[in-house]
TORKOL-4160 file (C-alpha; in steps of 0.2 Angstrom, whole numbers, padded with zeros to 4 digits, m for minus):
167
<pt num="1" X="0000" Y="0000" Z="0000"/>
<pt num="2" X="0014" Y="0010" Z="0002"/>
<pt num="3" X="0018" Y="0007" Z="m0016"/>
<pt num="4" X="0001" Y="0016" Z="m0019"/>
<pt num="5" X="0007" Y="0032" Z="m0007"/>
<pt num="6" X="m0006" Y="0025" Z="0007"/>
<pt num="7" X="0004" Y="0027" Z="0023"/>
<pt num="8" X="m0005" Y="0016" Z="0034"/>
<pt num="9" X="m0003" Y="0023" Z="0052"/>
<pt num="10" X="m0006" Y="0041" Z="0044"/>
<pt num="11" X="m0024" Y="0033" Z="0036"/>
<pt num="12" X="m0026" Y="0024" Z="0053"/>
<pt num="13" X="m0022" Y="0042" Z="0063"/>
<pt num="14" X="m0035" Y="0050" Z="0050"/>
<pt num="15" X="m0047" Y="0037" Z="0052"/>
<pt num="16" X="m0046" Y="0040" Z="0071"/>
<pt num="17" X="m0046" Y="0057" Z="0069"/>
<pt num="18" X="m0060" Y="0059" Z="0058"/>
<pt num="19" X="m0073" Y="0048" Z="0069"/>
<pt num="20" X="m0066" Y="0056" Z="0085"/>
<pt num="21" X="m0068" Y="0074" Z="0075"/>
<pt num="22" X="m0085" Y="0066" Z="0070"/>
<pt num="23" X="m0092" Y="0059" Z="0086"/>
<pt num="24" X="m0085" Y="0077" Z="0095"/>
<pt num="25" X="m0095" Y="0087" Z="0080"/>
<pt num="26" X="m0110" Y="0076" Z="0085"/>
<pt num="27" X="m0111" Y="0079" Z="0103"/>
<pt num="28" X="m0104" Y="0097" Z="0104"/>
<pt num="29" X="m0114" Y="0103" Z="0088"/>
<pt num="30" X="m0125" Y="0091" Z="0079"/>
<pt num="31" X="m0138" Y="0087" Z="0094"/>
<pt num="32" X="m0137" Y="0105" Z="0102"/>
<pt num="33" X="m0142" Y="0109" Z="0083"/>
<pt num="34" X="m0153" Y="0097" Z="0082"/>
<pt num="35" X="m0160" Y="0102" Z="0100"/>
<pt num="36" X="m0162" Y="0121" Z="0093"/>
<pt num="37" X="m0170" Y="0117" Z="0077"/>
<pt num="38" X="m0183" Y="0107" Z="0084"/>
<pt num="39" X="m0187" Y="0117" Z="0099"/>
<pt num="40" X="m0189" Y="0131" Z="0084"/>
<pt num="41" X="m0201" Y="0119" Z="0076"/>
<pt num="42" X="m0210" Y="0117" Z="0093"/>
<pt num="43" X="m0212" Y="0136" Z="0095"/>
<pt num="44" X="m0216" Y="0139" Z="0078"/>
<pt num="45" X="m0230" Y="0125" Z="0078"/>
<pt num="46" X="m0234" Y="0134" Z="0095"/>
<pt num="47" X="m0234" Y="0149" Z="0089"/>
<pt num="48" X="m0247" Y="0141" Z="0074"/>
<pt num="49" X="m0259" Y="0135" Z="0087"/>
<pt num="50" X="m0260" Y="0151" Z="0096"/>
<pt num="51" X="m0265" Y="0162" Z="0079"/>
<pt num="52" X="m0277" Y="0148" Z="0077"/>
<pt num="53" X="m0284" Y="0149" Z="0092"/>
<pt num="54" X="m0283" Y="0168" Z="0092"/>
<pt num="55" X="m0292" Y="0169" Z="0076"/>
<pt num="56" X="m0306" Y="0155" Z="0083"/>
<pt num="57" X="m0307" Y="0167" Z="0098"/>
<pt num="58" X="m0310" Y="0183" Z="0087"/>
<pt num="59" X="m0323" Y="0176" Z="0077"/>
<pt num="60" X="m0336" Y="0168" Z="0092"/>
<pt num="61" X="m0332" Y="0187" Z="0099"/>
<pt num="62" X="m0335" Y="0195" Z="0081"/>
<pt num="63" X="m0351" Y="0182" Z="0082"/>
<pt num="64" X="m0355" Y="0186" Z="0099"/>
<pt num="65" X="m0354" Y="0205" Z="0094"/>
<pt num="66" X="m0367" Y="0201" Z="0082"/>
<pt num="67" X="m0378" Y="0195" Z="0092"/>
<pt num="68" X="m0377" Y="0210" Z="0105"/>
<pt num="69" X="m0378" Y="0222" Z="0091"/>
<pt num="70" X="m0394" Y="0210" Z="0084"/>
<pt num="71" X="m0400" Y="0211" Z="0104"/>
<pt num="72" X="m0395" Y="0231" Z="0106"/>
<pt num="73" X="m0407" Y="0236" Z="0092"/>
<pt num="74" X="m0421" Y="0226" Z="0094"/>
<pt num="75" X="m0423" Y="0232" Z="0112"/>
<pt num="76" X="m0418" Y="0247" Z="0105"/>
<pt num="77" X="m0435" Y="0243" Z="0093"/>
<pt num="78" X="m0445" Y="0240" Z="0109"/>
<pt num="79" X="m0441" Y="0255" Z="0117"/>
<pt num="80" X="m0445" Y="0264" Z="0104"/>
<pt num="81" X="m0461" Y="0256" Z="0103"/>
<pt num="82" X="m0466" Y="0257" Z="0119"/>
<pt num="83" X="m0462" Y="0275" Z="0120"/>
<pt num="84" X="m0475" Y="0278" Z="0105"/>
<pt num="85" X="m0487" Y="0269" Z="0117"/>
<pt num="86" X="m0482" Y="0279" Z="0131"/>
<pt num="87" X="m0485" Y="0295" Z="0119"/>
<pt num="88" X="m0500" Y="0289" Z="0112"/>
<pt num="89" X="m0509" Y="0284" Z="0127"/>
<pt num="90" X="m0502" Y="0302" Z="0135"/>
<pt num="91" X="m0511" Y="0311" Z="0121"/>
<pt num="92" X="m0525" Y="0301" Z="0121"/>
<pt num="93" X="m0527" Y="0305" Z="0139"/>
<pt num="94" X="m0524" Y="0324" Z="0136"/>
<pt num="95" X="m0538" Y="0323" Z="0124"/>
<pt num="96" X="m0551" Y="0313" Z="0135"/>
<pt num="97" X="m0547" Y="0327" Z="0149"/>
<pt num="98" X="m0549" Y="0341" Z="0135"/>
<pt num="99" X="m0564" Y="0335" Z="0130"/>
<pt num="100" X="m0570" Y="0333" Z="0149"/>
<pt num="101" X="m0566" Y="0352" Z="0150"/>
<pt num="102" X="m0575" Y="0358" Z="0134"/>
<pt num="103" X="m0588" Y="0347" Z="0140"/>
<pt num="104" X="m0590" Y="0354" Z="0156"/>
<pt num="105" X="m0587" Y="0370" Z="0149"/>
<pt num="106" X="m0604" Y="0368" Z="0141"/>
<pt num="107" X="m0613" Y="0362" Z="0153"/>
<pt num="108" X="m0608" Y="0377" Z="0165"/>
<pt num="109" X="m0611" Y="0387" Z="0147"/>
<pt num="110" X="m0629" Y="0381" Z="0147"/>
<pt num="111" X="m0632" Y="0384" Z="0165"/>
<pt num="112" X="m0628" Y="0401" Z="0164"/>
<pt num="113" X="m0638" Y="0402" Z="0147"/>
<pt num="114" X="m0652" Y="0394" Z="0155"/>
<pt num="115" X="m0651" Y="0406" Z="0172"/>
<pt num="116" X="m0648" Y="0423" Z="0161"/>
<pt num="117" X="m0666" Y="0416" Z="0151"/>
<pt num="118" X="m0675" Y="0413" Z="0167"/>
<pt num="119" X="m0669" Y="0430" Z="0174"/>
<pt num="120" X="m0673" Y="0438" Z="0158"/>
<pt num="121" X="m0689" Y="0430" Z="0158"/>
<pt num="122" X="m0693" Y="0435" Z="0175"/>
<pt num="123" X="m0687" Y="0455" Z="0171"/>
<pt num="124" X="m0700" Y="0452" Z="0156"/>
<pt num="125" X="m0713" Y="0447" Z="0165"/>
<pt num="126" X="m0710" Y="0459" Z="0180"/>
<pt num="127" X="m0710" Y="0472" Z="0166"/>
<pt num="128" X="m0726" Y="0468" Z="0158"/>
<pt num="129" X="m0734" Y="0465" Z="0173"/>
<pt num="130" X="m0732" Y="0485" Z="0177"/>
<pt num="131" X="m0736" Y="0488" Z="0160"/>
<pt num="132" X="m0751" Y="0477" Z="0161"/>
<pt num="133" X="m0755" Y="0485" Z="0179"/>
<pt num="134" X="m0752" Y="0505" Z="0170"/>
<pt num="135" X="m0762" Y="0499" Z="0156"/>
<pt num="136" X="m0777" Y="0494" Z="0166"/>
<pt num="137" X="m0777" Y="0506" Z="0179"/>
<pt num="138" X="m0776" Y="0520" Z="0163"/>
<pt num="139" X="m0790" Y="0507" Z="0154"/>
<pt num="140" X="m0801" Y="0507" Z="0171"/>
<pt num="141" X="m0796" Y="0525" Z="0178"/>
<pt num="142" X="m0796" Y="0519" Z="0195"/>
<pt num="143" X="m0779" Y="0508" Z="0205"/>
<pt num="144" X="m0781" Y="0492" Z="0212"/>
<pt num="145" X="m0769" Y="0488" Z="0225"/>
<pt num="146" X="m0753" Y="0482" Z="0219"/>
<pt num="147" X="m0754" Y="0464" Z="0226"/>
<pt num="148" X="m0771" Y="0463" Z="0216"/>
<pt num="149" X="m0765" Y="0467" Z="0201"/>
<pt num="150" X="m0751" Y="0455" Z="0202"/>
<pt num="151" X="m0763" Y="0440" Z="0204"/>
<pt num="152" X="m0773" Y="0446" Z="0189"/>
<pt num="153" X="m0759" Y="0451" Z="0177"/>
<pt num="154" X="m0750" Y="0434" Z="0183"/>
<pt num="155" X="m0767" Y="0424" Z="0179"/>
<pt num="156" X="m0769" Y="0431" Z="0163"/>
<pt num="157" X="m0752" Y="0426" Z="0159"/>
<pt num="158" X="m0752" Y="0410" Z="0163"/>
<pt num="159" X="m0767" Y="0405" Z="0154"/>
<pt num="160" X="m0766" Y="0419" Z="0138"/>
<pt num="161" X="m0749" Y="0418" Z="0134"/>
<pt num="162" X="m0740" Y="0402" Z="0143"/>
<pt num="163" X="m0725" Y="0412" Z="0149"/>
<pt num="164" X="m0724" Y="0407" Z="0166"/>
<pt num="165" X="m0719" Y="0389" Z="0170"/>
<pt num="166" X="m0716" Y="0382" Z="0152"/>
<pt num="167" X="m0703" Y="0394" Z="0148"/>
């Protein structure tokens, strides 16, 4: 072998060298190395479950936003709803006690009407009644008593012209 310029103990020396070198290569950087990458691949698939789990989380709360929003306007719906109800029932009220006060309005309206008629009735036949009384007393040329008179004029009222209690 020597003939080929293969030096034995220098092939044996490299040999030895080479799995020492090898076996020192593997222990001091090969497994550390290997350690590293796959404790990288552990954090990067870590890393993947988490945005996945971050992204499922943001869409039950973009869901769950939904909904509130969903829930948020339709009480929203209801409170407007029963504040027309409110409204409405208020201006009904307001009307039923408007109309209570035109109503008694007119009653007290007519009762006043109906009082002013009965005094002006009374004045009227007051006034007549001394008309009438004048009138005789000039037709006759001679005065009954005031008292008399009254009864007669009031008589002939009554039953002539149907002033007195039929009004």
């Amino acid at each position: 072998m020597e003939a080929l310029g293969i030096n034995i103990p220098g092939l044996l020396t490299q040999i030895v060298s080479f799995l020492l070198l090898f076996l020192l290569l593997r222990a001091v950087l090969y497994k550390p190395l290997l350690r590293m990458m796959d404790e990288r691949s552990a954090r990067i698939r870590q890393s993947l479950e988490t945005a996945e789990q971050t992204r499922q989380e943001a869409e039950r709360s973009q869901e769950e936003m939904k909904k509130q929003i969903e829930e948020a306007r339709a009480e929203g719906q209801a409170m407007i709803g029963r504040a027309r109800e409110v409204a409405d029932r208020f201006r009904e009220e307001e009307l039923a006690k408007a109309r209570q006060e035109i109503d008694d309005e007119r009653a007290k309206a007519t009762a006043n009407i109906q009082r002013e008629r009965d005094s002006a009735t009374e004045e009227l036949r007051r006034q007549f009644a001394g008309m009438a009384i004048t009138a005789a007393e000039r037709v006759v040329e001679r005065s009954l008593d005031a008292g008399a008179h009254r009864e007669l004029i009031e008589g002939v009222l009554e039953e002539g012209l149907g002033v007195g209690g039929r009004g």
